[in-house]
N, C-alpha and C positions, 0 to 999 in steps of 0.2 A: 504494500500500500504506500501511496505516496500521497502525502498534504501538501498545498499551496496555501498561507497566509497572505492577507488584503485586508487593508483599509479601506472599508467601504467593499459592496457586492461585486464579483468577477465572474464570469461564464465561460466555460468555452465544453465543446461538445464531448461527455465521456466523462465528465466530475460533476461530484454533487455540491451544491454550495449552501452550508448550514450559516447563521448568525451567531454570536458568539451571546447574543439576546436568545435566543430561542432554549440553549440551557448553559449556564454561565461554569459551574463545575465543569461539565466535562469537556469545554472546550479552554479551560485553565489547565487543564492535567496535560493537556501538549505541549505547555509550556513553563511547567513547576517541576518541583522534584527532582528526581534523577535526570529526568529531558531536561528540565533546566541547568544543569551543570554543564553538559554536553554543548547547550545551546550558547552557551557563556562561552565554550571553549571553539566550536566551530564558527560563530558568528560576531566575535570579536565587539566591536564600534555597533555592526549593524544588528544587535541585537535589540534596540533598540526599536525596529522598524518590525519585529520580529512582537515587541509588546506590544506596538501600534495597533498593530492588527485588531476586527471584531470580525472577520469572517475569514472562513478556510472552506477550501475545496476538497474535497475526497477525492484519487482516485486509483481504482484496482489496478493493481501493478501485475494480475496474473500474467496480461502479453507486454511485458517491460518495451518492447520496442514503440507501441502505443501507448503506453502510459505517458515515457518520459516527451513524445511527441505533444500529451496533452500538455501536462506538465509546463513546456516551454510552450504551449501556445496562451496557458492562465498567465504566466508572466510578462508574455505581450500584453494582455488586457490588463496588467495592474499587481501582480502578486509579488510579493517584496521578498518572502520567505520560502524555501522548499524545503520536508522533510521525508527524507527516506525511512519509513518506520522500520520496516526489518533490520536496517543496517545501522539504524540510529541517528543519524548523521545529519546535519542541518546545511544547507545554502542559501547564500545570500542572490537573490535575484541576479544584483549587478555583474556577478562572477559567473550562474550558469549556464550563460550563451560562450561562454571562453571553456568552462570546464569539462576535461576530456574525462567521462568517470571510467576509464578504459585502464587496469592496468598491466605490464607485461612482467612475466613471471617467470622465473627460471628456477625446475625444480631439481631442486638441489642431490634428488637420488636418481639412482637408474638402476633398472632390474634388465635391462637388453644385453644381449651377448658382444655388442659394439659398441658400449660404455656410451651409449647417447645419453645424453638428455633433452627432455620436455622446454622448447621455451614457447610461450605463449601467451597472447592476449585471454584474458574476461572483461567479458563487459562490451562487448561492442554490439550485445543483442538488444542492447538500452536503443542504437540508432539503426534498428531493422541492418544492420550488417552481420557477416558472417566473424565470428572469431579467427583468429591467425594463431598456426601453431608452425612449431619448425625440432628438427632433432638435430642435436647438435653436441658437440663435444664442448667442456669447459673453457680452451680455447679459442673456441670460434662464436661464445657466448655474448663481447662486447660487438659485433660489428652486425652479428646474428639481428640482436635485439634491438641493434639503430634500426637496422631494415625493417623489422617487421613495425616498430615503435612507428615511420615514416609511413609506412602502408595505414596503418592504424588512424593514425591524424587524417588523411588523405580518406578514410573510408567515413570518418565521424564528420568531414566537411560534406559530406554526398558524395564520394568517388564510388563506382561499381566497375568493379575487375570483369576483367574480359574474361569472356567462357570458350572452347574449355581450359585458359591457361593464360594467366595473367603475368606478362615482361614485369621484370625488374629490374632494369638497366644500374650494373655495380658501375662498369666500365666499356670503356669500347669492344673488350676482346671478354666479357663477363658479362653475363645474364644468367637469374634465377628467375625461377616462377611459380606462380600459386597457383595449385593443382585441386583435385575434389581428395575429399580425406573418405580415400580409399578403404582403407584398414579401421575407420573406426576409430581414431585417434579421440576427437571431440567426446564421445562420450565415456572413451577410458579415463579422460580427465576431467570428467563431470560438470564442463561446460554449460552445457542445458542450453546448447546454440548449436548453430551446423558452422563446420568450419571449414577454410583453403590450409591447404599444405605447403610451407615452402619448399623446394628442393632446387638443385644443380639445373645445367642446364640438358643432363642426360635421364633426370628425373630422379637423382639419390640423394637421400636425406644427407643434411650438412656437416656431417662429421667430419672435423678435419679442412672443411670448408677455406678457411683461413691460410692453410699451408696449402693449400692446392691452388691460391689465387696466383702464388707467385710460378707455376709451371701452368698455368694457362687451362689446365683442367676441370675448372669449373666451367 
């Protein structure tokens, strides 16, 4: 679930929009308490605007890629505060046309015969995009994680990668690409999104990636 606080009524289509008159307790308890320490620590100055408020919008976050759509369309019409209930987390309006809530993860184990690891986006099912994952070795994890980090920004402003296989120009003599995730990768990592695969440009996961830039075999 995700809240929109407003001074004064907001609309937009897919949220409910209660009065903070209509019952004053329970529309205080979103913003006392334990939520209130949170909101002190996420909201800084603008919490402030965060008290203003006498109406908040509802809305169900079960399709997050339509929620957070609604979400930034109540802040075009007036809503100063957003809150992620699940995750806790508070935003200042002024900040969540800038904020990417996308982040890139590199997990730190591996159970593959090739000592890969998992690096990969969550969160880009918030902007109807696909997740990015990639396998790679601990050395090829800094340049791995620009690439996909640049894909990521580029998919959150509205980019849609080409089907079936989307260029990644490194260099003149280097191209990667995001492929369909073949093997099920997205939901061995419990994404709850469908995801692109990076690989080479012969279609193998990135292992080693970084030492093969300089013999041209990527």
């Amino acid at each position: 679930m995700l809240i929109a606080f407003a001074r004064g009524p907001i609309v937009a289509e897919g949220a409910r929009v209660i009065a903070r008159a209509t019952d004053p307790a329970w529309f205080e308890a979103w913003r006392s308490g334990s939520l209130r320490t949170i909101a002190e620590t996420d909201l800084g100055p603008a919490l402030a605007a965060l008290d203003a408020a006498d109406h908040l919008a509802l809305v169900d976050g079960h399709d997050l890629a339509a929620a957070w759509a609604t979400v930034r369309a109540l802040v075009e019409a007036g809503a100063s505060t957003v809150l992620d209930v699940y995750a806790q987390t508070y935003y200042p309006a002024a900040t969540l046309a800038a904020r990417v809530e996308v982040r890139v993860v590199f997990e730190t184990t591996s159970e593959r015969d090739d000592g890969a690891h998992a690096l990969h986006t969550r969160g880009l099912v918030k902007f109807g995009a696909p997740d990015l994952i990639a396998l790679c070795s601990k050395a090829d994890a800094a340049l791995v994680g620009a690439v996909i980090r640049q894909l990521a920004d580029a998919l959150v402003a509205g980019a849609i990668l080409d089907e079936p296989r989307h260029a990644v120009a490194l260099s003149p003599t280097t191209t990667w690409y995001v492929v369909d995730d073949r093997d099920g990768l997205a939901a061995l990592l419990q994404l709850n999104n469908r995801a692109g695969i990076l690989v080479d440009s012969h279609g193998r996961h990135l292992v080693g990636a970084v030492a093969g830039l300089g013999t041209g075999s990527s």
